[in-house]
C-alpha positions in Angstrom: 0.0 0.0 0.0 1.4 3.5 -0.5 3.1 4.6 2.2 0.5 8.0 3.3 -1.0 7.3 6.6 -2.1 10.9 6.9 -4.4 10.6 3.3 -5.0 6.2 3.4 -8.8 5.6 3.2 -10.3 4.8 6.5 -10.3 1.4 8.1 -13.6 0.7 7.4 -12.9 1.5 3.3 -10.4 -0.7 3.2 -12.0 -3.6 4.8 -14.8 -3.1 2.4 -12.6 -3.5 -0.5 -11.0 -6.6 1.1 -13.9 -8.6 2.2 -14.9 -7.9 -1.6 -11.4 -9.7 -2.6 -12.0 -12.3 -0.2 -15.2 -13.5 -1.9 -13.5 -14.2 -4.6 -10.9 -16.6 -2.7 -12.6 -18.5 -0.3 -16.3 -18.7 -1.3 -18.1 -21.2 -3.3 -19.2 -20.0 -7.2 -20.8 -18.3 -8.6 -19.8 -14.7 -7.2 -22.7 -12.7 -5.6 -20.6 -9.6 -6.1 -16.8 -9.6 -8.3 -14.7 -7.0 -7.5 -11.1 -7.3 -7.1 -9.7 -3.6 -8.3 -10.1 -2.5 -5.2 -7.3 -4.7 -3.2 -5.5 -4.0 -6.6 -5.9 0.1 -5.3 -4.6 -1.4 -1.7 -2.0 -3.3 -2.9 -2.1 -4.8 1.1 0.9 -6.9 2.1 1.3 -10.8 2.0 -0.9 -12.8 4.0 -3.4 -9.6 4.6 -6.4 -12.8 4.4 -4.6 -13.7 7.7 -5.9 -10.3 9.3 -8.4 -11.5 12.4 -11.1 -9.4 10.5 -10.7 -11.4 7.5 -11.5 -14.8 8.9 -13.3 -16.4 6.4 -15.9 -18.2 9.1 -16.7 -15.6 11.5 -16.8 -12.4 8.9 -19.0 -14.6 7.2 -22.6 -12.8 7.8 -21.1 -9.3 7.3 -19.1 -10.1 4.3 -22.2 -11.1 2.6 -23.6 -8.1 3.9 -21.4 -6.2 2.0 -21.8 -7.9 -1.2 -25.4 -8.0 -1.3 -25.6 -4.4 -1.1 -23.2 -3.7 -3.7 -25.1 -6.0 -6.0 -28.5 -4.7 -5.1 -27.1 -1.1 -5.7 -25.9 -1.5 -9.1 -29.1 -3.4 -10.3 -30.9 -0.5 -9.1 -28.5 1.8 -11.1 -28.6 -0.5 -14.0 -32.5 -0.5 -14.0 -32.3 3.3 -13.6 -29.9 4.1 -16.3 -32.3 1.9 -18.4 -35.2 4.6 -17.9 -32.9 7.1 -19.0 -30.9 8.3 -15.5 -27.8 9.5 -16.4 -26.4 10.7 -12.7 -25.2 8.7 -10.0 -24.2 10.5 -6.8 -22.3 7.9 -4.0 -21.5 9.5 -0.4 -18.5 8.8 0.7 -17.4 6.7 -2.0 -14.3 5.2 0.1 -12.9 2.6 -2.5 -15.7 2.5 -4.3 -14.9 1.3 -8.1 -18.0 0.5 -10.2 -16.4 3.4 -13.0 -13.3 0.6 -13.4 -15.6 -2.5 -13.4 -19.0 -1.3 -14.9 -17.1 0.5 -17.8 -19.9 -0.3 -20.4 -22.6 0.9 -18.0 -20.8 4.2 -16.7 -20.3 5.4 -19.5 -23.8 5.5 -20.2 -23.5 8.0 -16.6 -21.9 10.6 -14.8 -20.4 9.5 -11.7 -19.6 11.7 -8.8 -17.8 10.0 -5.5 -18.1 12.3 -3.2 -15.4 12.0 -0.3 -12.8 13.1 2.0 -10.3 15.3 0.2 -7.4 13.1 1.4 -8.1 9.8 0.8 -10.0 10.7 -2.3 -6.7 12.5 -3.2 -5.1 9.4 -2.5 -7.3 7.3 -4.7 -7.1 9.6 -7.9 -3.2 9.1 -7.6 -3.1 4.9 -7.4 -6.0 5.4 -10.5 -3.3 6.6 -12.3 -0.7 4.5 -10.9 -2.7 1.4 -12.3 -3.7 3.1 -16.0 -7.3 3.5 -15.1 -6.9 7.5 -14.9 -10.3 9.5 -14.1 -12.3 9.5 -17.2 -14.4 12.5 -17.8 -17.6 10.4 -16.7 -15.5 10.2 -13.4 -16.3 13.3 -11.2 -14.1 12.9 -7.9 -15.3 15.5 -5.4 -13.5 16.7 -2.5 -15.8 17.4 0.7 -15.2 17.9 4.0 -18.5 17.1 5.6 -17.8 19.0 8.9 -17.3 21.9 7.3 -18.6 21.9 3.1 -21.8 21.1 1.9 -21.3 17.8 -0.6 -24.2 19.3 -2.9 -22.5 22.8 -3.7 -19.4 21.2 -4.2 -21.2 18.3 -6.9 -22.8 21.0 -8.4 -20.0 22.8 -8.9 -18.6 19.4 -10.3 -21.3 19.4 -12.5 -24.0 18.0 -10.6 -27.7 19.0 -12.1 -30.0 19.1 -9.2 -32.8 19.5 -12.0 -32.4 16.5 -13.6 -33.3 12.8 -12.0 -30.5 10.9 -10.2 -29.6 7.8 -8.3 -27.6 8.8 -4.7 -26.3 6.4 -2.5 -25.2 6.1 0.8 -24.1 3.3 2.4 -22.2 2.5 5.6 -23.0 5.9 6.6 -26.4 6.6 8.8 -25.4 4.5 11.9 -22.3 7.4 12.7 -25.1 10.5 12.2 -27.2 11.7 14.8 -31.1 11.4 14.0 -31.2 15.0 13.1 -28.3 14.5 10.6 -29.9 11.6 9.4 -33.0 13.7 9.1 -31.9 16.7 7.4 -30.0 14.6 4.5 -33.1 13.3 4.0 -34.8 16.3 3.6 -32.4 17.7 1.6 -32.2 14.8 -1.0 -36.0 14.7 -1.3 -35.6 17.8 -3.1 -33.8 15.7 -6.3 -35.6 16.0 -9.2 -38.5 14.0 -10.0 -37.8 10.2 -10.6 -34.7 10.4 -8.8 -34.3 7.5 -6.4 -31.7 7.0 -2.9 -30.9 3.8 -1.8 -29.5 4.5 1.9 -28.6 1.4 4.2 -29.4 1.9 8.0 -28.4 -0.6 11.6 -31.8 -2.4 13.1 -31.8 -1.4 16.9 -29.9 -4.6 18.5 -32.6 -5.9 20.4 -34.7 -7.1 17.6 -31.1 -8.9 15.6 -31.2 -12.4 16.3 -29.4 -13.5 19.8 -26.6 -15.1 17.9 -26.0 -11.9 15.4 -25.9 -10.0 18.5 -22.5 -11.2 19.5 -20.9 -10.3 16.3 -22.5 -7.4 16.5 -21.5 -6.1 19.5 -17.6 -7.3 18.6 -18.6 -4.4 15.9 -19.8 -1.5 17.6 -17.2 -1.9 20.3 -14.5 -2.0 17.9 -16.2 1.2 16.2 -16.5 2.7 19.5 -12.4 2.6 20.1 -11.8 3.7 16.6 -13.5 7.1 17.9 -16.9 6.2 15.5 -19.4 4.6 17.7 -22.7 3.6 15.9 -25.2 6.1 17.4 -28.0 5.7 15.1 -30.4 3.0 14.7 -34.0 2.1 13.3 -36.8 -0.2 12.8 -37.8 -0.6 9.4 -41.1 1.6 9.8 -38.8 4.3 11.5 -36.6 4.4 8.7 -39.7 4.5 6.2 -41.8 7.1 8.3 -38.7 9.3 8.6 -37.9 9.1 4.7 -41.7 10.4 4.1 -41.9 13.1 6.7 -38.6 14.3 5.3 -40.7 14.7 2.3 -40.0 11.5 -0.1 -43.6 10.7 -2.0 -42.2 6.9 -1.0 -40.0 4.3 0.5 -39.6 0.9 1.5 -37.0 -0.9 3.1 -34.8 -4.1 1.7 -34.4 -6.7 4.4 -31.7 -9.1 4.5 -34.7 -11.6 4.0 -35.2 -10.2 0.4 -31.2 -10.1 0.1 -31.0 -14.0 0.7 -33.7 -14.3 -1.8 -32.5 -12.3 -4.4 -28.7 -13.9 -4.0 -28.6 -16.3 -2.0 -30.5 -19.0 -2.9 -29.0 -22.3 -2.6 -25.6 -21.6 -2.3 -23.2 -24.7 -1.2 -21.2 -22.7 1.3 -24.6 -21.3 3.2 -23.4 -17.9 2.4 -25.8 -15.5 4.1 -26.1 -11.9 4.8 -26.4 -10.6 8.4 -29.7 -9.0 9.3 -28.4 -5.7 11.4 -27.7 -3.7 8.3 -30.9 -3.0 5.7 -31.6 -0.8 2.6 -33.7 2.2 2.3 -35.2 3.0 -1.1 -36.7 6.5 -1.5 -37.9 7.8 -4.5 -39.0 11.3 -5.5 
């Protein structure tokens, strides 16, 4: 890996990108989810699938997690890009790399990652590093969240709030306070007509199963000493009535139930996603 700790994406980004890798090595075909250009960005050391977070068996759940939202995600932008959406807005973006995978559907888009100016500085330089460069379609956008509004800065990347768009933002909610929470959602109700977020959120742990509970307090307590503790949760009717109060016409919520379905389905290696984290799809 290239040797900037003060610019490296965050822990949580590069585990992401990992567990992604991982799929690929120790889990029975087919792929729910193939991406390995983001350990190529990485470049982690030898034996990184040694790491105690990449245990193959007990990362199992969230792994799957990951990859089933991923998946989900890019269906949705597929099916929107199909109906004529031609923006795609993802929030904190991290190591995110459908522009190097999805060539033949981003091109058909404009793609803003929005992110951290460091790391995302860091990112546009191993995209060069590895010949992928940052297209035109590509629109990397520096924000610091504390202190810069992330839709001035896309529109002045060439964001058009006028015309429809599919946002994203995943991994993100459980760090906001409710009112955070709130007011992005109010904010992003005011896309253009037959725009559409899809938004994961963290159930409240008392209604997770008692045996995801354990993994997911191993989870939140590791967040907690990284200085990020989870601090927002919600039941799926929360997360739906909060959506449509902040002025979405709709929403519904993807539960890991429909996940399994969708992707899951008789797979050799029981490969299943944990329940905590579920999808919020808002449309205007």
């Amino acid at each position: 890996m290239p040797d900037d700790a003060t610019i490296a994406p965050e822990n949580t980004a590069t585990r992401v990108a990992l567990w992604r890798a991982l799929h690929l090595q120790v889990d029975s075909a087919p792929a729910v989810f193939d991406d390995s250009v983001g350990a190529r960005l990485l470049a982690p050391e030898d034996g990184w699938q040694q790491r105690p977070d990449m245990d193959p068996r007990t990362t199992a759940p969230m792994r799957a997690g990951i990859l089933s939202r991923a998946r989900f995600i890019e269906e949705l932008v597929a099916e929107q890009a199909d109906l004529g959406v031609d923006q795609y807005v993802i929030l904190g973006a991290g190591l995110d790399t459908f522009a190097q995978r999805r060539p033949e559907l981003a091109q058909r888009l404009t793609v803003f990652e929005v992110d951290q100016p460091g790391p995302q500085e860091w990112k546009r330089r191993r995209l060069g590093e590895l010949g992928y460069g940052v297209p035109d379609r590509l629109r990397l956008v520096p924000v610091d969240f504390e202190t810069d509004s992330w839709w001035d800065r896309s529109i002045d990347a060439g964001f058009d709030p006028h015309r429809p768009a599919v946002v994203v933002s995943t991994g993100v909610s459980m760090y906001l306070t409710r009112e955070t929470n709130f007011a992005t959602l109010q904010q992003l109700s005011k896309l253009a007509t037959g725009s559409t977020l899809a938004m994961t959120f963290m159930l409240p742990m008392e209604i997770v199963s008692p045996e995801e509970q354990q993994m997911r307090g191993f989870a939140e307590r590791g967040a907690r000493a990284s200085g990020t503790p989870f601090i927002s949760f919600y039941t799926p009717d929360e997360i739906e009535a909060l959506a449509e109060e902040a002025g979405f016409p709709t929403a519904e919520h993807i539960s890991s139930v429909d996940m399994t379905h969708r992707y899951f389905t008789d797979r050799p290696d029981g490969l299943r996603p944990a329940e905590s984290e579920q999808i919020l799809v808002a449309r205007t």
